[in-house]
C-alpha positions as CSV (number, residue, x, y, z in Angstrom):
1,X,185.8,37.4,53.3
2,X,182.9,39.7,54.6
3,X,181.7,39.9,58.3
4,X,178.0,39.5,57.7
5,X,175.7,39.0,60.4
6,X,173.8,35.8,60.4
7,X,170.2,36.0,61.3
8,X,168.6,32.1,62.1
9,X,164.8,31.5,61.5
10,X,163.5,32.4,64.7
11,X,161.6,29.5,65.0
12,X,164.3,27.0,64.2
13,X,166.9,28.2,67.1
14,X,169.4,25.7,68.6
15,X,171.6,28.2,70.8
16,X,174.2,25.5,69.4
17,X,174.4,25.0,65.7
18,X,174.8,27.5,63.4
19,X,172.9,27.7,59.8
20,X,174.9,29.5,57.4
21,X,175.5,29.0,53.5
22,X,173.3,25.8,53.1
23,X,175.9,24.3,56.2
24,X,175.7,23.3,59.9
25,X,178.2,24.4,62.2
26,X,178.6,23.3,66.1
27,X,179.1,26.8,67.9
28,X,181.1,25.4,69.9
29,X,183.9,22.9,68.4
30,X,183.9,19.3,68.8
31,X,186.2,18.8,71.7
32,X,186.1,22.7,73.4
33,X,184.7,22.8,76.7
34,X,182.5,25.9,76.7
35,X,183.4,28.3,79.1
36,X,181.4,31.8,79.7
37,X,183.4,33.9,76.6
38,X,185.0,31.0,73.7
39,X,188.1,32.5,72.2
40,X,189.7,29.8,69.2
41,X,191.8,31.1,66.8
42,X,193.2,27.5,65.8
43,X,193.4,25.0,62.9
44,X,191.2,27.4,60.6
45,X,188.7,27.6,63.0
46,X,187.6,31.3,64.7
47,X,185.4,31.6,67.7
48,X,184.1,34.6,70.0
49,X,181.5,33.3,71.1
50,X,178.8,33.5,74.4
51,X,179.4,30.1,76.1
52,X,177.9,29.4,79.4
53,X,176.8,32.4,81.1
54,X,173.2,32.6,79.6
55,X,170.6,30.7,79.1
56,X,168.8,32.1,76.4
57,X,170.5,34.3,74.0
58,X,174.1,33.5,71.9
59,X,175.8,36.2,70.5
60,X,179.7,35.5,68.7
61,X,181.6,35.4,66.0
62,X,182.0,32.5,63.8
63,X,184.7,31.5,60.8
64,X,186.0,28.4,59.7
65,X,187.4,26.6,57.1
66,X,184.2,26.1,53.9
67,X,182.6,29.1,54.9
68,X,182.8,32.0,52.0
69,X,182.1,34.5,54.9
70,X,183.2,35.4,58.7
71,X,179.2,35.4,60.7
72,X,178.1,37.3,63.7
73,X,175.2,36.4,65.2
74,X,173.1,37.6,67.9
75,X,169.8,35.0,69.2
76,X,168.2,33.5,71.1
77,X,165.2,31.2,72.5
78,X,162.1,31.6,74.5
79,X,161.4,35.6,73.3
80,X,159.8,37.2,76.4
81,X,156.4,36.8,76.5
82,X,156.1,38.8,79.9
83,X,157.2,41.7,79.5
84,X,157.9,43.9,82.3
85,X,155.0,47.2,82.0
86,X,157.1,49.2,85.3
87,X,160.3,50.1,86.6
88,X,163.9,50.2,85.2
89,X,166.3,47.9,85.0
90,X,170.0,47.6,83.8
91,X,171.6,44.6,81.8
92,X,175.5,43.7,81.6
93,X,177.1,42.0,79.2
94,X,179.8,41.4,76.2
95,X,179.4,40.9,72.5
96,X,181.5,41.5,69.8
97,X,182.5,44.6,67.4
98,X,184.0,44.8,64.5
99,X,185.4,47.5,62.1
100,X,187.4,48.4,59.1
101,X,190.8,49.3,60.5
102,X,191.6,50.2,57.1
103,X,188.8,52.3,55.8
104,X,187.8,49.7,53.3
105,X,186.0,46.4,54.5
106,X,185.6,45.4,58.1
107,X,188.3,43.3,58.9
108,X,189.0,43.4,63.0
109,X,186.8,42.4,66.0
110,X,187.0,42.6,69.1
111,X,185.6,41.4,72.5
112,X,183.2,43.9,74.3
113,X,181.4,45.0,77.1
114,X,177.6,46.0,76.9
115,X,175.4,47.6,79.2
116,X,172.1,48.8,78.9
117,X,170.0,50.7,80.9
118,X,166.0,50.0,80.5
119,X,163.3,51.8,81.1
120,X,160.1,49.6,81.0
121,X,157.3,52.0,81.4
122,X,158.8,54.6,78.8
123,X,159.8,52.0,77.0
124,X,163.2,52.7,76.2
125,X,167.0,51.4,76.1
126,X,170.2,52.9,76.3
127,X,173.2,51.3,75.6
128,X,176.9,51.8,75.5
129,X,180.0,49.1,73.8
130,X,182.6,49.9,75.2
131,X,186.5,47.9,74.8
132,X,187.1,44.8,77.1
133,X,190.9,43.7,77.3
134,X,191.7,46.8,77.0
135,X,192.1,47.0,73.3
136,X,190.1,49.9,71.7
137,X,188.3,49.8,68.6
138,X,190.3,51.9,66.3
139,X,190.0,55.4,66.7
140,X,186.4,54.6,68.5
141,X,186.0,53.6,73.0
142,X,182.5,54.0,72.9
143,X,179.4,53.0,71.1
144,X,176.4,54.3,71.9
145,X,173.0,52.9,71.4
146,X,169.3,53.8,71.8
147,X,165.8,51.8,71.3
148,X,162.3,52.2,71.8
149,X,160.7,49.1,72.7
150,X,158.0,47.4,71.1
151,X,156.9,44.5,72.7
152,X,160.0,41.6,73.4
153,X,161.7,44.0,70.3
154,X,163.7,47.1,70.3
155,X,164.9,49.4,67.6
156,X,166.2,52.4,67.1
157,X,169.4,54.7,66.0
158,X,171.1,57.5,67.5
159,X,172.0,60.4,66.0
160,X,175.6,59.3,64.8
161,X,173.9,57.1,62.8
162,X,174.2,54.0,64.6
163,X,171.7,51.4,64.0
164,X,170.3,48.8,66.8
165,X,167.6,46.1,66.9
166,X,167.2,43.1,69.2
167,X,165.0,41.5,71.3
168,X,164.2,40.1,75.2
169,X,164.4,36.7,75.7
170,X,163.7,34.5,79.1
171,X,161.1,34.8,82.2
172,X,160.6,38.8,82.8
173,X,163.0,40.2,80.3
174,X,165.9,38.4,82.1
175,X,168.1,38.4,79.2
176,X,168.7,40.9,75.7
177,X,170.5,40.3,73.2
178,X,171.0,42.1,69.6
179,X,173.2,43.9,66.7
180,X,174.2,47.1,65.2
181,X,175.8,49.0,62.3
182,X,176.3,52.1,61.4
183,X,177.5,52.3,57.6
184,X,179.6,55.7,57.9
185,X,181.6,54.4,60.4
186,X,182.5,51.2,59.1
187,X,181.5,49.2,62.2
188,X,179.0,46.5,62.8
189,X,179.0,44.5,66.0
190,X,176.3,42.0,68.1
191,X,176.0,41.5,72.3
192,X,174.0,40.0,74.3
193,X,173.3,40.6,78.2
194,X,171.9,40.0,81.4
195,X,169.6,41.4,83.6
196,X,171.2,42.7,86.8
């Protein structure tokens, strides 16, 4: 199985069902309490998944029994409509990054931490994945991400090649949440965060 990353129509967005392969899936399982990180690795069922801490965005990992593929996804509702013009402004958060352990296909993920530092009126975001729980990724402790903003979106890459795009979601920019990749490294991974 691949680790693709899912993107749902953004029109169509329930923070709690997934639409993958012509299938509906409840994010969070039938009988899970959601709690603010979802870790299930039971009964052919895989969760890392966002739970309670935000109100807008979901970001996780998804795989279950019937589906050809493992999914990341990275959403949310109510895109930012006003957006901040001044000031700075950091976000914290988690996602979740995965790589090729083995130099072939991505095979591991991992939980991580995500911060972002924001610069409205230069319109600009730097981030940084780094490990939580203490488990590295690979060879790899950091990744590093930059943006320009454009509008509620941001996009960009840095210059080891690593690919970013996301949006703003919630009342002033009060929550992000995105992916990456970056083919020559083999790694691919989505967050989401909050504004402090």
């Amino acid at each position: 199985a691949e680790v693709e990353i899912a993107y749902p129509k953004a029109e169509a967005v329930d923070l709690d069902v997934l639409n993958v392969e012509g299938k509906s899936f409840n994010i969070v399982p039938t009988g899970w309490a959601a709690s603010e990180v979802l870790e299930i690795t039971s009964n052919n069922v895989t969760r890392l998944v966002s739970g309670t801490k935000y109100k807008n965005v979901r970001w996780g990992l998804i795989s279950q029994e019937g589906l050809n593929n493992h999914y990341l996804l990275a959403y949310g509702i109510n895109p930012t409509t006003n957006m901040p013009a001044t000031g700075q402004a950091t976000y914290v958060g988690n996602g979740v990054h995965s790589y090729a352990s083995n130099g072939e296909g991505i095979d591991t993920y991992h939980l991580s931490n995500a911060k972002f530092n924001v610069n409205f009126a230069d319109k600009s975001l730097e981030g940084s994945i780094t490990p939580a729980n203490n488990k590295p990724f690979g060879s790899v402790n950091e990744v590093k991400l930059s943006a320009k903003i454009d509008g509620n979106q941001f996009s960009g890459k840095t210059a080891e090649g690593t690919e970013t795009g996301g949006r703003f979601y919630g009342f002033g920019a009060s929550e992000l949440s995105g992916s990456y990749i970056n083919p020559q490294a083999t790694q691919i991974g989505v967050f989401g965060a909050q504004k402090q």
